[in-house]
C-alpha positions as CSV (number, residue, x, y, z in Angstrom):
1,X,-26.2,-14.2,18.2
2,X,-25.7,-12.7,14.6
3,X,-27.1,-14.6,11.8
4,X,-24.6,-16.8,10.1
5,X,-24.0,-17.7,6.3
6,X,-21.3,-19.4,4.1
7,X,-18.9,-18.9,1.7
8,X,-17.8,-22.3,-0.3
9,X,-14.9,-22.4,-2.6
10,X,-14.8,-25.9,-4.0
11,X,-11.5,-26.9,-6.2
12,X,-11.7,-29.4,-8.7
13,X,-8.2,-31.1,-10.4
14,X,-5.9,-33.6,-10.6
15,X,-2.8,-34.8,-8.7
16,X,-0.9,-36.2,-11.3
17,X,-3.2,-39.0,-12.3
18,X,-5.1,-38.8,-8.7
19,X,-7.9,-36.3,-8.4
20,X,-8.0,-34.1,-5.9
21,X,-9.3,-34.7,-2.5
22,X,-9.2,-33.5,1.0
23,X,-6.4,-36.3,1.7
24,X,-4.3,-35.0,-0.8
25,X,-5.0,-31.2,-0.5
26,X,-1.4,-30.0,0.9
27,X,-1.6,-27.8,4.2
28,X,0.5,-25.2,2.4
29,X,-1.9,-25.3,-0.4
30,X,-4.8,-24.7,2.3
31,X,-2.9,-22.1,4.2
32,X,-2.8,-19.9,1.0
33,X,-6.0,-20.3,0.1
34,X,-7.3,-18.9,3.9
35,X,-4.8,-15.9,3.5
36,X,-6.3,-15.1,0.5
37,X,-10.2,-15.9,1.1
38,X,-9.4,-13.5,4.5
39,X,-8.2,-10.8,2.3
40,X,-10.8,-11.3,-0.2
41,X,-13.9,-11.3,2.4
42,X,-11.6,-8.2,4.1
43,X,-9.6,-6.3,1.9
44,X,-8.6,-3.7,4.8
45,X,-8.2,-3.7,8.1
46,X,-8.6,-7.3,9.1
47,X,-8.4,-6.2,12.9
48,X,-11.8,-5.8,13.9
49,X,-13.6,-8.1,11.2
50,X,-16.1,-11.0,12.5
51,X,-15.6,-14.2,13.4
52,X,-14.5,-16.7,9.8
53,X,-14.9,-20.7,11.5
54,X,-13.7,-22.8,8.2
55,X,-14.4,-26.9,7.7
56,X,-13.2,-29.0,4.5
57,X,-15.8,-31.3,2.6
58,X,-14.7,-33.6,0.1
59,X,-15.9,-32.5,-3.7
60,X,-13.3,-32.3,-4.7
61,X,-12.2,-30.4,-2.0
62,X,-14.6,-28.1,-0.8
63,X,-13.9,-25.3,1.6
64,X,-16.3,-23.7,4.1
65,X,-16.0,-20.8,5.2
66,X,-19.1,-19.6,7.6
67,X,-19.2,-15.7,8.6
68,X,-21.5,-12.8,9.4
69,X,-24.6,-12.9,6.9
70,X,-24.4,-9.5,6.1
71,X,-20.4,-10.4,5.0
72,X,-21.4,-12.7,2.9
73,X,-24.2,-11.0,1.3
74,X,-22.1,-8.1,0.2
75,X,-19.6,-10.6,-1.4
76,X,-22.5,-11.9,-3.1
77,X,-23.0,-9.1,-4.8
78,X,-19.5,-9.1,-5.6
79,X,-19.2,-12.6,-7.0
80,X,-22.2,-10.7,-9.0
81,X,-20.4,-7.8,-10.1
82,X,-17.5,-9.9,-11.5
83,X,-19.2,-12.5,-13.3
84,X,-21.5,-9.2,-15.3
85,X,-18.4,-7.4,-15.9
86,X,-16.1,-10.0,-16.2
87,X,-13.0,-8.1,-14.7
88,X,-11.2,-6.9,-11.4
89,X,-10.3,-3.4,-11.2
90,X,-13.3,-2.0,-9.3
91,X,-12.3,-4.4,-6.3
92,X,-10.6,-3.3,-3.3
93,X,-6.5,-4.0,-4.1
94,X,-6.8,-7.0,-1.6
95,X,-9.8,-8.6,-2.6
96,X,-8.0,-8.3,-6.6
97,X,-4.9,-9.7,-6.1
98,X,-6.8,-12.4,-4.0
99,X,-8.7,-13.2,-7.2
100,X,-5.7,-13.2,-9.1
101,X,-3.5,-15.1,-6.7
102,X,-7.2,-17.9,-7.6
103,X,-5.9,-17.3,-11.1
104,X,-2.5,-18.0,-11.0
105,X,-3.2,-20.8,-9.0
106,X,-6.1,-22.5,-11.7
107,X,-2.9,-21.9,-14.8
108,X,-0.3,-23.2,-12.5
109,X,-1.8,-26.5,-11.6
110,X,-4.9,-26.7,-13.7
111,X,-7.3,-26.2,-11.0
112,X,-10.9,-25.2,-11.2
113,X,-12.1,-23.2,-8.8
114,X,-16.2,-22.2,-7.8
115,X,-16.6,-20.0,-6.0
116,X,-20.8,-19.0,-4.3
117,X,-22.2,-18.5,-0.8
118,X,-25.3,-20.4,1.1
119,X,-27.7,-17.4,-0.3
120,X,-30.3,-19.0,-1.9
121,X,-30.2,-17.8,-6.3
122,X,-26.2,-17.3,-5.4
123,X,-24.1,-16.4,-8.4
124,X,-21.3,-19.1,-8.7
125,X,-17.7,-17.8,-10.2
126,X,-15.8,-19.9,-11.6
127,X,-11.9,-19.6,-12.3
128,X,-10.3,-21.7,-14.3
129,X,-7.6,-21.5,-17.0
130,X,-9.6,-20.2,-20.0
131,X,-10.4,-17.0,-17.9
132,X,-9.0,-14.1,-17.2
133,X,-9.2,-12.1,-14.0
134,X,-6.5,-9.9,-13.8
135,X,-6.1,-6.3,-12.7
136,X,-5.5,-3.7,-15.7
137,X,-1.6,-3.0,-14.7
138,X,-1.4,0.5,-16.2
139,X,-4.1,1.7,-13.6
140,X,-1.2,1.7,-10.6
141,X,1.7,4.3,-10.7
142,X,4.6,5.5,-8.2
143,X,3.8,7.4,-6.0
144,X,5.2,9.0,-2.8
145,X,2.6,9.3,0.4
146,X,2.5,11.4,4.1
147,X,1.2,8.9,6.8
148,X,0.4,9.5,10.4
149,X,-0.1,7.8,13.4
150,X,1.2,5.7,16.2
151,X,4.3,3.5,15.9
152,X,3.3,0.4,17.1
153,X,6.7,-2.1,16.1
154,X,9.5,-1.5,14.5
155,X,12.4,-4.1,13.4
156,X,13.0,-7.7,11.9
157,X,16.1,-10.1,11.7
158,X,15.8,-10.1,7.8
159,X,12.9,-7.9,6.3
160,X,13.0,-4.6,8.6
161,X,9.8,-2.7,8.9
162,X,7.9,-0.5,10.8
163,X,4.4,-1.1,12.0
164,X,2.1,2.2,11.4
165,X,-1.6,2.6,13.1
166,X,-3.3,5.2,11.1
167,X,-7.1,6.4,11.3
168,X,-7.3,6.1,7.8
169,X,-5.5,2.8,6.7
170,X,-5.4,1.1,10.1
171,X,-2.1,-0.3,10.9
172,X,0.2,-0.1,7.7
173,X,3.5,-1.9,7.3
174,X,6.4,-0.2,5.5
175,X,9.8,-1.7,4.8
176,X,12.1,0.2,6.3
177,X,16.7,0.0,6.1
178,X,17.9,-1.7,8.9
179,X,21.0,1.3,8.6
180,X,18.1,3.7,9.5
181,X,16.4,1.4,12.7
182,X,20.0,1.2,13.8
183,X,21.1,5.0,13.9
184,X,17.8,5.8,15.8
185,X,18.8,7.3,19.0
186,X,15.6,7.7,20.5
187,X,12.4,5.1,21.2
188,X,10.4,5.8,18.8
189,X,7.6,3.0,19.6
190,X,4.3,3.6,20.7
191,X,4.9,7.5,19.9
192,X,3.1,9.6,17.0
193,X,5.4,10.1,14.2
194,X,5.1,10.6,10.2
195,X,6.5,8.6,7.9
196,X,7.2,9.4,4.1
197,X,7.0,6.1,1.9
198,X,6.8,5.4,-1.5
199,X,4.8,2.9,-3.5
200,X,1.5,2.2,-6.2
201,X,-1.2,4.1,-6.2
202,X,-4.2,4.0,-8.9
203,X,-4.6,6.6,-11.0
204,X,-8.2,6.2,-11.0
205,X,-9.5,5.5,-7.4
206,X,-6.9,6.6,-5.8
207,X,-6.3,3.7,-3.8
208,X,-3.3,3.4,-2.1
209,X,-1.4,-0.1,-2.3
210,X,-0.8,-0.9,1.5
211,X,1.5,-4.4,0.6
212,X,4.0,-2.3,-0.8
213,X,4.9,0.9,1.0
214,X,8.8,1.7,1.2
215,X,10.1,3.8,3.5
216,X,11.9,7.2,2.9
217,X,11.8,9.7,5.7
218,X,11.0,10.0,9.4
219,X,8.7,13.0,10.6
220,X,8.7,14.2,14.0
221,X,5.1,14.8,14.0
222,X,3.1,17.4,17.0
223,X,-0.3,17.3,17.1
224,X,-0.6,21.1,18.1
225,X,1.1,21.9,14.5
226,X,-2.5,22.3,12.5
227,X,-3.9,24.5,14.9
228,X,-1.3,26.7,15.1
229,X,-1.2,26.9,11.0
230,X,-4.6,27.6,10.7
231,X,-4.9,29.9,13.5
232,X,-2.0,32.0,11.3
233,X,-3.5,31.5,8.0
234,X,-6.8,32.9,9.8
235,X,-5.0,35.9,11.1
236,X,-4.0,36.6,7.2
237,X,-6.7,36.3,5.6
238,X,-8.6,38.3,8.3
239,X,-6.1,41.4,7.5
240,X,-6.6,40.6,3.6
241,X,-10.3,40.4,4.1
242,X,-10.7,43.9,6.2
243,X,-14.5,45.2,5.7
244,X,-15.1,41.9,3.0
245,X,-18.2,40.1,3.8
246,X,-16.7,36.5,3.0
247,X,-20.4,35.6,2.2
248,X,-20.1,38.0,-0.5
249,X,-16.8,36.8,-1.6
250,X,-17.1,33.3,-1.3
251,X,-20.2,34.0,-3.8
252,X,-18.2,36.1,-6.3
253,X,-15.3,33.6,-6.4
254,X,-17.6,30.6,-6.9
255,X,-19.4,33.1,-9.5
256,X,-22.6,33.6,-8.3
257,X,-25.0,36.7,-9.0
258,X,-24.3,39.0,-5.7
């Protein structure tokens, strides 16, 4: 059996005059808070993460959540990492908004919330309404991305999308036009396509935002088609090349002494 550890995120406040307890913690308020420690402890794909059991203590209320150790030693360091530097925008896009969803939450109703792990010396974050953990906006532009892999669903009554799996970004989930899911003639699930989407990406890591991908074009997508293109752009180069040693030129382009 894997060694275990624990998160805790204990919330302090008020209720109106009342302060807050377990008995008067709202399940809606509870449910957000698990989304958003979930995305926090596993800001990509969630599919294959470890086991998260979760019990509620009162002081205030304090929330338990008891994982892999090695998890919860890596969001140690973290916890770490924010309280030194005092900001967001190295996390994962998940794991920040999760943060800042905390931070909204401690203006909007004047919570305070801790936030350390069972690990004995563990840093303890705390977010309340005099701080400010917020992602630097100007860091995420529009952008327009290629994706492929394997259609896995595709529909919905009122917010149409289609369900990507990728290799890179597991499975991604891009609104999509009902008008387009309806003109499809063909079955398009469980087959390799790639889809054209727009949406943020950061300027400076690079990171893709996967929460908000918008569709724009449908690629018929065969897995023979690189092979074929490189094959070619081998036969070129070969002609081009003749009686070139490519050590040689590869040398002389990269502008070593030959």
């Amino acid at each position: 059996m894997q060694n275990i550890a624990h998160i805790e995120i204990n919330i302090s406040g008020f209720k109106g005059n009342i302060e807050l307890t377990p008995d008067n913690f709202d399940i809606k308020e509870l449910v957000e808070l698990i989304e958003q420690t979930e995305k926090l402890l596993f800001p990509g794909d969630r599919s294959k993460r470890p086991l998260i059991s979760y019990r509620i203590e009162e002081g205030s209320v304090k929330n338990i959540f008891k994982t892999s150790a090695q998890v919860v030693i890596g969001f140690s360091a973290i916890i770490s990492q924010i309280i030194s530097t005092q900001q967001i925008d190295f996390l994962e896009l998940n794991s920040a908004k999760a943060i800042e969803s905390l931070q909204k939450k401690s203006i909007e109703k004047n919570y305070e919330f801790e936030i350390k792990t069972s690990l004995p010396n563990s840093p303890s974050l705390k977010i309340d309404k005099s701080t400010y953990y917020f992602r630097t906006e100007e860091e995420w532009v529009n952008a327009e991305f290629y994706f492929y892999g394997k259609i896995t669903n595709a529909g919905g009554k009122e917010k149409a999308n289609i369900h990507l799996y990728t290799q890179d970004y597991g499975t991604l989930i891009i609104r999509t036009p009902q008008s387009f899911l309806e003109k499809v003639e063909k079955n398009i699930l469980y087959k390799w396509y790639g889809i054209r989407a727009k949406g943020k990406q950061n300027t400076s890591t690079g990171e893709v935002d996967k929460n908000d991908l918008e569709f724009i074009e449908l690629l018929d997508f065969d897995s023979s088609y690189d092979e074929r293109y490189l094959k070619l752009l081998r036969e070129k180069a070969s002609r081009w090349l003749n009686d070139t040693d490519p050590d040689e030129l590869m040398n002389e382009l990269r502008g070593y002494d030959v």
